[in-house]
N, C-alpha and C positions, 0 to 999 in steps of 0.2 A: 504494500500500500504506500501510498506515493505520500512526502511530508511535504505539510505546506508551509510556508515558508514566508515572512514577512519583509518586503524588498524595498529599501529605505533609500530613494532617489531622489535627486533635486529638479526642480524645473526647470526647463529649455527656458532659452529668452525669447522666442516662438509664445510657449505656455503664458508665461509672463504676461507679452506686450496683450493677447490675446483679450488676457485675464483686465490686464487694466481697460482695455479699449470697452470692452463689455461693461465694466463699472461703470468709463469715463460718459459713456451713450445713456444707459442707467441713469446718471447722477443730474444730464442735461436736461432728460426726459420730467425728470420729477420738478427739477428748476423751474421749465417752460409750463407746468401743471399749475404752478401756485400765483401766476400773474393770469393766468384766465380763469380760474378759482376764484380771484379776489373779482375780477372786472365781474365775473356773471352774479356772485351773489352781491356786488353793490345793485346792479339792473335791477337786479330783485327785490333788494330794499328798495332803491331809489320807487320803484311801478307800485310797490306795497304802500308807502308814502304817500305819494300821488293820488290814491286812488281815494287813500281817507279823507286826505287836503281835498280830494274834487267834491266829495262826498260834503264835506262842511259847509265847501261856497256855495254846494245846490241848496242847502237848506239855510244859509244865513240870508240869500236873494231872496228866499220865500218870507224871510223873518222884514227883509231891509223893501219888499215890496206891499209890505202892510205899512210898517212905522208904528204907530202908537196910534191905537186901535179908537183912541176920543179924538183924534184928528187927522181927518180922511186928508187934508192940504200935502202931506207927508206920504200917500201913498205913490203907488208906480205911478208912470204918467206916461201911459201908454200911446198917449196921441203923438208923443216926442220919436216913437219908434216905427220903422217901416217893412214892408216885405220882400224888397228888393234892395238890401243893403243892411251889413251888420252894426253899422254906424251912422245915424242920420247925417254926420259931420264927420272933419276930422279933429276937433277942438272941441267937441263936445263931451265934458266931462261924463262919468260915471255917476256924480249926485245929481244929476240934472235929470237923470232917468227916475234914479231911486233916490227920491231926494232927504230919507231919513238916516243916509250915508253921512251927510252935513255935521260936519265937526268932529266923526266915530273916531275910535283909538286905531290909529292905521295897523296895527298889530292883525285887526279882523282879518286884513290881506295877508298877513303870512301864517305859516303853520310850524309848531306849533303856535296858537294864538294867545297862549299864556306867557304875560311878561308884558315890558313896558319897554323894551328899547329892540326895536324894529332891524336897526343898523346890526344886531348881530343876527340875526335871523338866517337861516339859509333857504328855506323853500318859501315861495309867496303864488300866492294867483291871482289871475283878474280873467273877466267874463267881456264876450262881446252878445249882445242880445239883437232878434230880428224878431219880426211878426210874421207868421206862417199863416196867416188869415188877417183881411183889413181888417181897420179897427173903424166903430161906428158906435158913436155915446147912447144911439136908440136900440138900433137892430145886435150890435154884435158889440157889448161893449166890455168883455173882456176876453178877447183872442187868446190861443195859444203864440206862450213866446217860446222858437228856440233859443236855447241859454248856451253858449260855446265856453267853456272854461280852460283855461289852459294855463297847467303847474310846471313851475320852473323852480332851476337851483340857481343861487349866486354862492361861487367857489370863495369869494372872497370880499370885506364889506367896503374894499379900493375903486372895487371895477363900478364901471359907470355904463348905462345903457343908452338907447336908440329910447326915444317918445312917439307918439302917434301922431305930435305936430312938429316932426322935424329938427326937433333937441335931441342933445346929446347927453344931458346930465342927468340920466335919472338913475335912480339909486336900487331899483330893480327890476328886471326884467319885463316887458309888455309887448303884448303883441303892434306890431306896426303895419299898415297900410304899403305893397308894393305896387304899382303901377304895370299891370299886366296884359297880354295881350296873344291871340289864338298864334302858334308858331308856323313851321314847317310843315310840320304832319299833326297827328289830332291828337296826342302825346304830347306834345312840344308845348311850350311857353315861353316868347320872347318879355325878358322882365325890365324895367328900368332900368336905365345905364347908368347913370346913378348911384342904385341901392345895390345893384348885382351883387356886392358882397354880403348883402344881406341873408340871401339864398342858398345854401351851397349842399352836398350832397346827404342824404336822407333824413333833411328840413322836414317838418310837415308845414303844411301851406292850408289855408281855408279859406275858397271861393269867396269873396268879400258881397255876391249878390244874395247866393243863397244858401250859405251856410256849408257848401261839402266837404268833406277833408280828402286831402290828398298825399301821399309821400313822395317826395323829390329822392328820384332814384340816379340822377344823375347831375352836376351843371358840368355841362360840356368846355373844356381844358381849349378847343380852339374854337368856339365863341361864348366866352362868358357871360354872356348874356340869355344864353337860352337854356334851359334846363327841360331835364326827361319826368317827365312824371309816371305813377306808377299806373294810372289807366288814362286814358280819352280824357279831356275837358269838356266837360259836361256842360257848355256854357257860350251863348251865342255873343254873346257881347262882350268888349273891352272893361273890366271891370277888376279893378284892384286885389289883390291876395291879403290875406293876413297873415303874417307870420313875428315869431321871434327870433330877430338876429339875435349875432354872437356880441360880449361886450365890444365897446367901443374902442379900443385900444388891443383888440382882437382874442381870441380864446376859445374854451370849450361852447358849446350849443347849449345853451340854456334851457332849451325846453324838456321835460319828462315827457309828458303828457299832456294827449287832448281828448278830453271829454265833453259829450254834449246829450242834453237832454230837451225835451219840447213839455213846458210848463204851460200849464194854465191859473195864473194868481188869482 
């Protein structure tokens, strides 16, 4: 019967380099794992966020479109709003619609809404509203409105935003009016020459007549001016986009999310 026998050799530099390269692929592997790890479960919170913050401004509109319920002067003032445009103006505040907005703790607008200084805050929202049926004080005089909300972050309480009338200083993020227009193909959007930085690749944009959303799936590298949306432009007419640029001194996309709902106050 044959003795077995225990045979004490050392590694080739073969084995070795082998051994280490297997580690070295190993080690990159797990590296590149924990920066897309970290990105996907920020998404997650950031959309989890988002979703509460949209959820409060649907119901503080319903709360800021009554007012104080012994004086109707404070309620919506739906004759201010239209069905072809999410903004009667472009100067037209937000209390002018809901005018029991007047003098509130600005903190309402960001989340969370507890506290008093606004400036460290990081996510806020604001709402653009349309009427989805004319308004009429006899026959139909409280229409459904659609309510457009849309929640953003600001990274840092430095950065300064884009305004809805062409300023530069505001202190956090809002959707802005671009100047828009049917492109090349039915896909396509030639946008203001202008704002083109405004826009850039997978932006959400919202029809400024009638409320749609859309995702900017491209802006094209040899005409910046025109960008790929993600279907058809659903929309006959030259009519402005809304969207949230990035800060004004350049940076991440501000926006999380956009949510929309059709109310009847």
């Amino acid at each position: 019967m044959a003795r077995l026998q225990n045979v004490n050799r050392g590694f080739s530099l073969t084995e070795v380099l082998l051994a280490v390269g297997i580690l070295a692929v190993g080690m990159i592997f797990i590296a590149g794992v924990f920066p897309a790890a970290i990105h996907f479960t920020t998404i997650a919170t950031e959309r989890t966020i988002a979703a509460i913050a949209a959820d409060e401004a649907f119901a503080k509109i319903k709360i800021y479109a009554v007012g104080d319920v012994n004086d109707p002067s404070d309620d919506i003032k739906l004759e201010k709003l239209r069905t072809d445009a999410l903004r009667p103006d472009e100067t037209m505040d937000f209390d002018n619609i809901f005018p029991a907005t007047v003098g509130i703790d600005p903190n309402e607008f960001a989340y969370p809404s507890a506290g008093t200084d606004i400036t460290q805050k990081q996510y806020y929202w604001s709402a653009l509203c349309r009427l989805t049926e004319e308004y009429n004080d006899v026959n139909n005089p409280n229409p459904p409105v659609q309510v457009t909300i849309f929640v953003c972050r600001r990274v840092s309480p430095n950065l300064k935003y884009r305004t809805p009338d062409g300023g530069d200083d505001g202190d956090w993020p809002v959707p802005v009016p671009v100047d828009a227009s049917q492109g090349g193909e039915e896909n396509e959007l030639d946008i203001e020459d202008s704002k083109k930085t405004f826009i850039n690749d997978s932006y959400t944009i919202i029809d400024g007549k009638d409320g749609q959303i859309y995702r900017v799936l491209e802006r094209y590298r040899d005409a910046l001016d025109t960008i790929l949306l993600d279907r058809n432009w659903d929309d006959d007419s030259d009519s402005p986009v809304w969207v949230i640029p990035p800060p004004v001194n350049g940076g991440r996309y501000p926006c999380i999310a956009v949510y929309q709902k059709v109310i009847r106050f």
